[in-house]
C-alpha positions as CSV (number, residue, x, y, z in Angstrom):
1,X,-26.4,18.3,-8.5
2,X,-23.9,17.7,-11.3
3,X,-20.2,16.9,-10.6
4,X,-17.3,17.1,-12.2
5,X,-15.7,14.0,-10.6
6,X,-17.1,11.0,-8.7
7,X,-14.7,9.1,-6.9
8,X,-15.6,5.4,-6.2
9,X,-14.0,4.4,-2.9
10,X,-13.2,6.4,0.0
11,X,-10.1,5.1,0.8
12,X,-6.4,4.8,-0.5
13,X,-6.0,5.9,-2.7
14,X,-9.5,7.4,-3.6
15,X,-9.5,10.4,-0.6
16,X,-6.2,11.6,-1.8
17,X,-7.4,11.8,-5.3
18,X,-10.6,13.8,-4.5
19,X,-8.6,16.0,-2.3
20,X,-6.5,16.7,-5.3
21,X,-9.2,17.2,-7.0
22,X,-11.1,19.5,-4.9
23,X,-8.4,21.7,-3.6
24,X,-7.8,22.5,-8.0
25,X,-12.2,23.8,-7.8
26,X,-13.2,21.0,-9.4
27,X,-17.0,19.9,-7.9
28,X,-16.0,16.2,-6.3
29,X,-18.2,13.4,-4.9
30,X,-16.9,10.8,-3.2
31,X,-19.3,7.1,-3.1
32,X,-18.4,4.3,-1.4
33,X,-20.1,0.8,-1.1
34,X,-19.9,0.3,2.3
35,X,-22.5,3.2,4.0
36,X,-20.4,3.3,7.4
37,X,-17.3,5.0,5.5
38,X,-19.1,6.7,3.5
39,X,-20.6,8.3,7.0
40,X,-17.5,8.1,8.8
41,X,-16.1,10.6,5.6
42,X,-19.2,12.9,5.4
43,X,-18.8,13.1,9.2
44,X,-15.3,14.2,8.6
45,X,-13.5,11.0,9.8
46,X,-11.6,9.1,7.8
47,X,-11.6,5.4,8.3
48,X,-8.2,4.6,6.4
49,X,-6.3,7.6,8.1
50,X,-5.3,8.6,4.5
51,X,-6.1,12.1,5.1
52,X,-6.2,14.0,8.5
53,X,-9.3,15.2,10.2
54,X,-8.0,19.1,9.2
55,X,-7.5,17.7,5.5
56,X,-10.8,16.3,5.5
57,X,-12.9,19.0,7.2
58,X,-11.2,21.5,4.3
59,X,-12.3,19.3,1.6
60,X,-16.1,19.3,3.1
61,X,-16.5,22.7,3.6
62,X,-15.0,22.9,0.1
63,X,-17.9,21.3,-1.3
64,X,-16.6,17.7,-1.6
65,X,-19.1,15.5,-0.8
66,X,-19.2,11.4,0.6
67,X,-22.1,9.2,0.1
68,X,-23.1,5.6,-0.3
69,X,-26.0,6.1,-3.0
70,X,-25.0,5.3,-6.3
71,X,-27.8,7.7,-7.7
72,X,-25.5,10.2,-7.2
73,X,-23.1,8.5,-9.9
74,X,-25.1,9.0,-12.8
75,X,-24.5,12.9,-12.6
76,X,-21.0,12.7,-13.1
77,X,-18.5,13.9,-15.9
78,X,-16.3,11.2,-14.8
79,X,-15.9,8.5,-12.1
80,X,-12.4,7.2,-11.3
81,X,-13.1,4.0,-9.5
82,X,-10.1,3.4,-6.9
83,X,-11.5,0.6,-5.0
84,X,-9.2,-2.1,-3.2
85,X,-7.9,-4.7,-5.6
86,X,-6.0,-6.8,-2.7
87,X,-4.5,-10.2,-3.8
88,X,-5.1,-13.2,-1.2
89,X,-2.9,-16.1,-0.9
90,X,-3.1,-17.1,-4.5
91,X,-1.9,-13.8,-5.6
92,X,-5.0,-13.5,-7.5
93,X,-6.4,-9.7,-6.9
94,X,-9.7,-9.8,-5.2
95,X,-12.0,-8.0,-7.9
96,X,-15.2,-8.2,-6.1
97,X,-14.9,-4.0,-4.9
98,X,-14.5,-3.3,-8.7
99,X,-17.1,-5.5,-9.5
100,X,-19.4,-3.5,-7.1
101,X,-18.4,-0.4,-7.9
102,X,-18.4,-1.2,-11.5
103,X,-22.5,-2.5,-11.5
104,X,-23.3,0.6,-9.5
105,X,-22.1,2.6,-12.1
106,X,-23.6,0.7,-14.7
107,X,-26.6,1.3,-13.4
108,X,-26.8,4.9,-13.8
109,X,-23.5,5.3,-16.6
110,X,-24.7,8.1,-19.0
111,X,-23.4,9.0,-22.9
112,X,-20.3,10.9,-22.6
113,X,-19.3,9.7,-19.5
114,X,-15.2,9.1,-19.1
115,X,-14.5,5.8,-16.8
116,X,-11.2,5.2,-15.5
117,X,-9.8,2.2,-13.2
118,X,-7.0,3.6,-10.7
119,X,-7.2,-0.3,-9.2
120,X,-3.8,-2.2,-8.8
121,X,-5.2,-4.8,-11.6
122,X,-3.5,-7.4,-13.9
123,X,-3.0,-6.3,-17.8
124,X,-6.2,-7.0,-19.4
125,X,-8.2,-6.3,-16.6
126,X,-10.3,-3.0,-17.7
127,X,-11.1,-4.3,-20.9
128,X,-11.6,-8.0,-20.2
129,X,-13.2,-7.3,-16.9
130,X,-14.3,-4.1,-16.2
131,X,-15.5,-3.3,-19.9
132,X,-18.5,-5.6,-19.5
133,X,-19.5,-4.8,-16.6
134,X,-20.1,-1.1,-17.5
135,X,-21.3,-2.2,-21.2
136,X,-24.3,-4.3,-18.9
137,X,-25.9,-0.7,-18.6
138,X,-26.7,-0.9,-22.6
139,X,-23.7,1.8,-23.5
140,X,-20.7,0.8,-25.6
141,X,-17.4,1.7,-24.4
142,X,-15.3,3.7,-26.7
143,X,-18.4,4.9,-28.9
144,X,-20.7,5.9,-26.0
145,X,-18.6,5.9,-23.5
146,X,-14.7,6.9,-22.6
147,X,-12.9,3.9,-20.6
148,X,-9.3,3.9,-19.3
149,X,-7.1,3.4,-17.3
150,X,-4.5,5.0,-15.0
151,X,-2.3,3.5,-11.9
152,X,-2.6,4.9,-8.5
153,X,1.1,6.8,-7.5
154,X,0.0,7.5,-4.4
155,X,2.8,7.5,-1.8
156,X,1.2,7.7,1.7
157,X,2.9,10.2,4.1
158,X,5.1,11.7,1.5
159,X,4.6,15.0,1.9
160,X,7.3,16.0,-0.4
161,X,5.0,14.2,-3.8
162,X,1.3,15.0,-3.1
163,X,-1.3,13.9,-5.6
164,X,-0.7,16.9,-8.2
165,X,2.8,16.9,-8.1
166,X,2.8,13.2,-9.3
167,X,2.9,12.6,-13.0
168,X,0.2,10.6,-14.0
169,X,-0.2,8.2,-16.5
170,X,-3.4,7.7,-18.8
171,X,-4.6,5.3,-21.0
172,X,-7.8,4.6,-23.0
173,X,-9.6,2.4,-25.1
174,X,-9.5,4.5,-28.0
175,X,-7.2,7.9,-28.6
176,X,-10.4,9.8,-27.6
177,X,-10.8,8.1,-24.4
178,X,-7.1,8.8,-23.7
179,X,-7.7,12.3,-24.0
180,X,-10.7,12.7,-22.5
181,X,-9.1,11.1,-19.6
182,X,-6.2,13.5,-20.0
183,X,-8.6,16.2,-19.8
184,X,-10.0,15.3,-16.8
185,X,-6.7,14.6,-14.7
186,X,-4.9,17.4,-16.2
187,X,-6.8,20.1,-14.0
188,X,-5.8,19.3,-10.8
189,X,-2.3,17.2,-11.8
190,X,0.9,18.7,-13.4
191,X,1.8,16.7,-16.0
192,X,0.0,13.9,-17.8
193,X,1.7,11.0,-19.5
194,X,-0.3,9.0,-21.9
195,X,0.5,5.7,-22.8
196,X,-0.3,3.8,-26.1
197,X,-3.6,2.2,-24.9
198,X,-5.0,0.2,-21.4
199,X,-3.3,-2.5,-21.5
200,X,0.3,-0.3,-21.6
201,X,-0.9,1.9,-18.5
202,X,-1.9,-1.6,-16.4
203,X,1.3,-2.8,-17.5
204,X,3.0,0.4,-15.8
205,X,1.6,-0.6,-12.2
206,X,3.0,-4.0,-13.0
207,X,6.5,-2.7,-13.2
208,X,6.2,-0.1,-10.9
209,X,4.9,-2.2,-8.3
210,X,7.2,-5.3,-9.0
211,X,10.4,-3.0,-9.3
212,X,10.1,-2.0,-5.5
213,X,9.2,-5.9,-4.7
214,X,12.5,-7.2,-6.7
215,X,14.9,-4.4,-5.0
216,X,13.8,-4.9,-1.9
217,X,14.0,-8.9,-2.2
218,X,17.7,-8.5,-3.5
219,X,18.7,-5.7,-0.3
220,X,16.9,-8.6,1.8
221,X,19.2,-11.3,0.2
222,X,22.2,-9.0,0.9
223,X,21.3,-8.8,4.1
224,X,21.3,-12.3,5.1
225,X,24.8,-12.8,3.1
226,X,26.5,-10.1,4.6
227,X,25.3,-11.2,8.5
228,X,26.7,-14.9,7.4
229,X,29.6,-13.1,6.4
230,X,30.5,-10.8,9.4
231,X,29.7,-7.6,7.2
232,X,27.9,-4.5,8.1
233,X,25.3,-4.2,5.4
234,X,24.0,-1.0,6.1
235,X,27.4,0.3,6.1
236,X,27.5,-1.3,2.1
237,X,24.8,0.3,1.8
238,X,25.5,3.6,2.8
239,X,29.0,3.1,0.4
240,X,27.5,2.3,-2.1
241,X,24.8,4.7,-2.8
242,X,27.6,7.9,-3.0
243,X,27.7,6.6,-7.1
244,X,26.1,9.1,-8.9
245,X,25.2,6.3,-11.7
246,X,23.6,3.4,-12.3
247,X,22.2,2.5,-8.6
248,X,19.3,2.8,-6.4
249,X,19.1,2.4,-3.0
250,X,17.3,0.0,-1.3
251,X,17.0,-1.1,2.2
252,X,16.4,-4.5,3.8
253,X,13.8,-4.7,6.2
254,X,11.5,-7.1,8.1
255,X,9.4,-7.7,5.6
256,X,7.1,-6.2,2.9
257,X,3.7,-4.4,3.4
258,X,1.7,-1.8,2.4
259,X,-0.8,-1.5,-0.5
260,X,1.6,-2.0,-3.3
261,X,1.7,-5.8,-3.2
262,X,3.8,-7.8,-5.8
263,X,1.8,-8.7,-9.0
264,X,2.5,-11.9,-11.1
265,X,0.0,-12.4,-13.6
266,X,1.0,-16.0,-14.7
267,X,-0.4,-16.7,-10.8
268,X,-3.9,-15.5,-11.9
269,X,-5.5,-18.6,-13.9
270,X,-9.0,-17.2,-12.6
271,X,-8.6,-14.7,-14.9
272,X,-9.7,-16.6,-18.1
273,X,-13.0,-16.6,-16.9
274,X,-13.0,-12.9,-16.3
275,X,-11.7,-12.9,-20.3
276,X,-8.4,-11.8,-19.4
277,X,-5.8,-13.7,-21.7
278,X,-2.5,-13.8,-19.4
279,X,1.0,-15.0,-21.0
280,X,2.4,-18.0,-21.0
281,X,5.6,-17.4,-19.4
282,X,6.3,-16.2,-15.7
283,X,7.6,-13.1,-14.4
284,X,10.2,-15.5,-12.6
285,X,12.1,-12.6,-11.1
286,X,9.0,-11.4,-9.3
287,X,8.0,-14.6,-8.2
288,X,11.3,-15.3,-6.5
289,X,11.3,-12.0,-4.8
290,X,8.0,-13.1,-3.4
291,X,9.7,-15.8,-1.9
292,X,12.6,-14.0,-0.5
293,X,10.2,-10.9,0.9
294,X,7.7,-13.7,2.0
295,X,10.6,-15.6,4.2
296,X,11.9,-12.6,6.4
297,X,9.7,-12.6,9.4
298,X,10.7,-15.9,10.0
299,X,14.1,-14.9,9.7
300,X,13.8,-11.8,12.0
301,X,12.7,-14.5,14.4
302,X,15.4,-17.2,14.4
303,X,17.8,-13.9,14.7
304,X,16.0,-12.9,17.6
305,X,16.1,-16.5,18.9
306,X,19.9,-16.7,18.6
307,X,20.6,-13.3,20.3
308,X,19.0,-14.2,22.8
309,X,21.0,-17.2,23.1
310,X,23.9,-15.8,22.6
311,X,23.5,-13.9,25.7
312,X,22.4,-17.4,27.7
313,X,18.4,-16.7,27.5
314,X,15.5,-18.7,25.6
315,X,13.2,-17.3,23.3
316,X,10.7,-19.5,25.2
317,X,9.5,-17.7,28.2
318,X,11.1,-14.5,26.9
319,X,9.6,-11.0,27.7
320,X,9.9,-9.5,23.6
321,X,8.8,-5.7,23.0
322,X,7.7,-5.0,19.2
323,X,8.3,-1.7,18.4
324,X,6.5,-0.2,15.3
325,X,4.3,-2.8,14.3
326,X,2.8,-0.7,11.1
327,X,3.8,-1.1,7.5
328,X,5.4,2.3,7.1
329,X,6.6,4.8,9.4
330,X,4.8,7.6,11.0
331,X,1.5,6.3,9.6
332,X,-1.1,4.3,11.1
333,X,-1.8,1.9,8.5
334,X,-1.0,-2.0,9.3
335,X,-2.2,-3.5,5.8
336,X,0.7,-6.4,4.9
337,X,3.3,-4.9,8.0
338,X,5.1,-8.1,8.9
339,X,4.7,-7.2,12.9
340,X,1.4,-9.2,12.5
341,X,3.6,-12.9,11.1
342,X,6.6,-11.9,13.4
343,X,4.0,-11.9,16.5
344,X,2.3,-14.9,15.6
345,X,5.5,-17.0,15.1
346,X,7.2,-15.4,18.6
347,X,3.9,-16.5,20.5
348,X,4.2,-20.0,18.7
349,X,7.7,-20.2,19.8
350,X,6.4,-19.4,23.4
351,X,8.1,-15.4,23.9
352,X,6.0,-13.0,25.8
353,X,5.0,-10.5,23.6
354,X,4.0,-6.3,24.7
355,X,4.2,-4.0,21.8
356,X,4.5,-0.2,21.5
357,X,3.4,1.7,18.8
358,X,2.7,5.6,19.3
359,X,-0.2,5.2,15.9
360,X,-1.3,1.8,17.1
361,X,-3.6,2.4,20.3
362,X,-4.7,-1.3,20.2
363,X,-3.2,-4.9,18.1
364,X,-4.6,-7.9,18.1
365,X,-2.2,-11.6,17.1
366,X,-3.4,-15.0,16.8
367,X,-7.4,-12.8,17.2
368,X,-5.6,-12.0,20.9
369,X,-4.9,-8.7,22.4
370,X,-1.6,-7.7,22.7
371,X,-0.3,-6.0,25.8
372,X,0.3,-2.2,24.9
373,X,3.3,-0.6,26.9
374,X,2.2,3.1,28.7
375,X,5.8,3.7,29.4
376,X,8.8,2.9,26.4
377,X,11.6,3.4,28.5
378,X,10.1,0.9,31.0
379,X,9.1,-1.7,29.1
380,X,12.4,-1.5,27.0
381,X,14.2,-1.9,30.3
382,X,12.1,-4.7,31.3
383,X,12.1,-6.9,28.1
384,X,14.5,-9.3,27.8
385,X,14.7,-8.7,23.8
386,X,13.2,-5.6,22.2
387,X,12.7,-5.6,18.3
388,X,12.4,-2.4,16.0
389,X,10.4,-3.3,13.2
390,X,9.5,-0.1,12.1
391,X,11.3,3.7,13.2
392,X,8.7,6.0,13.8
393,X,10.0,9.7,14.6
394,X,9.2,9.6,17.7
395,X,11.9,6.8,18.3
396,X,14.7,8.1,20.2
397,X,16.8,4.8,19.2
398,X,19.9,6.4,20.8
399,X,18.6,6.2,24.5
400,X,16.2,3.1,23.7
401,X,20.1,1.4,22.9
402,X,21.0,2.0,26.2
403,X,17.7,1.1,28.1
404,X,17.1,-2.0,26.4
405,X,18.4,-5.3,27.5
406,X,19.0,-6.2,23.6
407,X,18.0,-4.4,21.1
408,X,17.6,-6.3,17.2
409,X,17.3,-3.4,14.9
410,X,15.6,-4.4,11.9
411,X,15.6,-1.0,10.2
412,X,19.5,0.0,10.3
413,X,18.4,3.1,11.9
414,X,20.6,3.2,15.5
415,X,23.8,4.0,15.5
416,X,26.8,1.4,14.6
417,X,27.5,-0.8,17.5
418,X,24.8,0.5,19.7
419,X,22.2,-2.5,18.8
420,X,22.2,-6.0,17.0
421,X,21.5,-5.1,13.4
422,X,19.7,-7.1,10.6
């Protein structure tokens, strides 16, 4: 059965696509490599918790369909391939999904066909990388073939932006491929925005990406300046964002995680064997806002360390309650939240550690299982430090204040001069 859209992973942002997709009529299947999620999906679960189990079910009985045989591949208009791209230490982005993805395609790649990469990717990538790849099959991109490229948007938990409302920007190898790219997004998204060629679009997740890292790496900065200082930094912050010009709030935190991790392509020397010619001079700014983002957990700690010895206790032997220990709240999702590093280095430093996290029914640190606390206000009490790494909702931070022993706020979210803040 012919489809109008394949969709090649079944995760973030992939689900949220073919949703969009499917909820505008258009005939969707979803493929991913690994057969488990592509089960989990068909079965109506989904494995990433980017779409609810009511979401999900609509979208099945819709018609959209999950699968891990790439046979099905060769029967669509276009495929969108929105596998994980995730960089590891080296901030090199893993490529092998959209290497995968891209020889099961290959495979079964028919004239006509419009490819586009949604992958967070280095400039270069799609041609240098992908274009191969899907050229392999005996097609030539841009004659036989549409290829582009367009960044993922996708904002999980924001139900105020949902896929469709979300400009999205296109662009292809040649003019046609940008259109017929275009074509494709423009029935289930609002407004399209078409860049000069690939390599612009890729360069659009660069600075979208590195423009949150950099922001939040200077709100970080200011954070630890104004607590040298004796000043209120969320009360700076709150000041400063009534100007109606020329400033964004952002807000410090305890780190940075999530999917939208900070790309540097100057850190990516692997990719000259992947044909992908990087530039010569660094991104320095995102670089040091690596640094400054990389160093906060450790910071969080040696605050926690000195409140507690400011109140004649040891962080040693210390009962410490995490609370909110994914990377963004009122989600379930824990990829790159810095609870995981702020646990590991309180265990090394010899604290306690229970956790409570109403998305989070199990966590594991150092490959060790955490204690989960059944009752908040208990455990609160108890705990001889408890640490808010991440407001959920459900929080009521006004009455936690007063339970808690200490309470170390990383978020700003209690009220002035109920808690220690960051």
């Amino acid at each position: 059965m012919a489809a109008d859209l394949a969709v090649l992973g079944l995760g973030r942002p992939g689900l949220p696509l073919a949703q969009a997709a499917t909820v505008a009529g258009l005939g969707v299947v979803g493929w991913d490599p690994d057969p488990v999620v592509a089960a989990a999906v068909a079965a109506g679960r989904d494995p990433s918790g980017a779409l609810t189990a009511a979401e999900l079910r609509r979208m099945l009985a819709a018609g959209f369909r999950a699968t891990a045989d790439p046979a099905v591949l060769g029967r669509a208009r276009t495929a969108v391939i929105c596998v994980p791209a995730v960089p590891g230490e080296d901030r090199v982005p893993d490529l092998g999904a959209v290497e995968r993805a891209a020889r099961a395609l290959a495979g079964s790649l028919r004239p006509y066909t419009t490819v586009v990469l949604e992958s967070a990717v280095h400039p270069g990538t799609t041609e240098g990388f992908l274009r191969p790849l899907l050229e392999a099959g005996g097609l030539t991109a841009g004659r036989d073939f549409h290829l582009a490229y367009s960044p993922s948007r996708l904002d999980p938990g924001n139900r105020d932006f949902p896929a469709a409302a979300v400009p999205k920007v296109v662009g292809g190898l040649t003019p046609a491929c940008t259109e017929a790219a275009a074509a494709c997004y423009g029935r289930f998204t609002e407004r399209i925005v078409r860049a000069r060629g690939i390599r612009e679009a890729e360069a659009v997740k660069l600075l979208e990406t590195n423009y949150r890292h950099v922001n939040i790496a200077f709100a970080n900065e200011m954070a630890v300046f104004c607590h040298d200082l004796g000043v209120d930094v969320w009360d700076v912050i709150r000041c400063a964002e009534t100007k109606p010009f020329g400033f964004q709030a952002f807000r410090p935190g305890p780190g940075v995680g999530g999917p939208g991790v900070a790309l540097d392509p100057v850190a990516a020397p692997a990719f000259a064997a992947a044909r992908v010619r990087t530039p010569g001079h660094p991104l320095r700014m995102v670089e040091l806002a690596q640094e400054i983002n990389g160093r906060m957990p450790r910071y969080v700690v040696q605050r926690a360390a000195a409140l507690l010895n400011e109140h004649g206790k040891s962080l040693r032997g210390a009962r410490v309650l995490l609370l909110g220990v994914t990377y963004k709240a009122d989600l379930a999702d824990q990829e790159g939240a810095p609870a995981r590093e702020i646990g590991t280095r309180l265990i090394e430093m010899g604290a306690n550690l229970a956790y409570h996290d109403p998305y989070v029914p199990q966590w594991r640190v150092l490959d060790r299982p955490v204690p989960r606390a059944d009752s908040l206000w208990e455990a609160a009490a108890e705990a001889d430090l408890t640490l808010l790494l991440q407001h959920h909702r459900t929080y009521d931070l006004q009455s936690l204040a007063v339970k808690a022993q200490l309470l170390l706020d990383t978020r700003g979210a209690t009220p002035a001069g109920s808690a220690a803040r960051l």
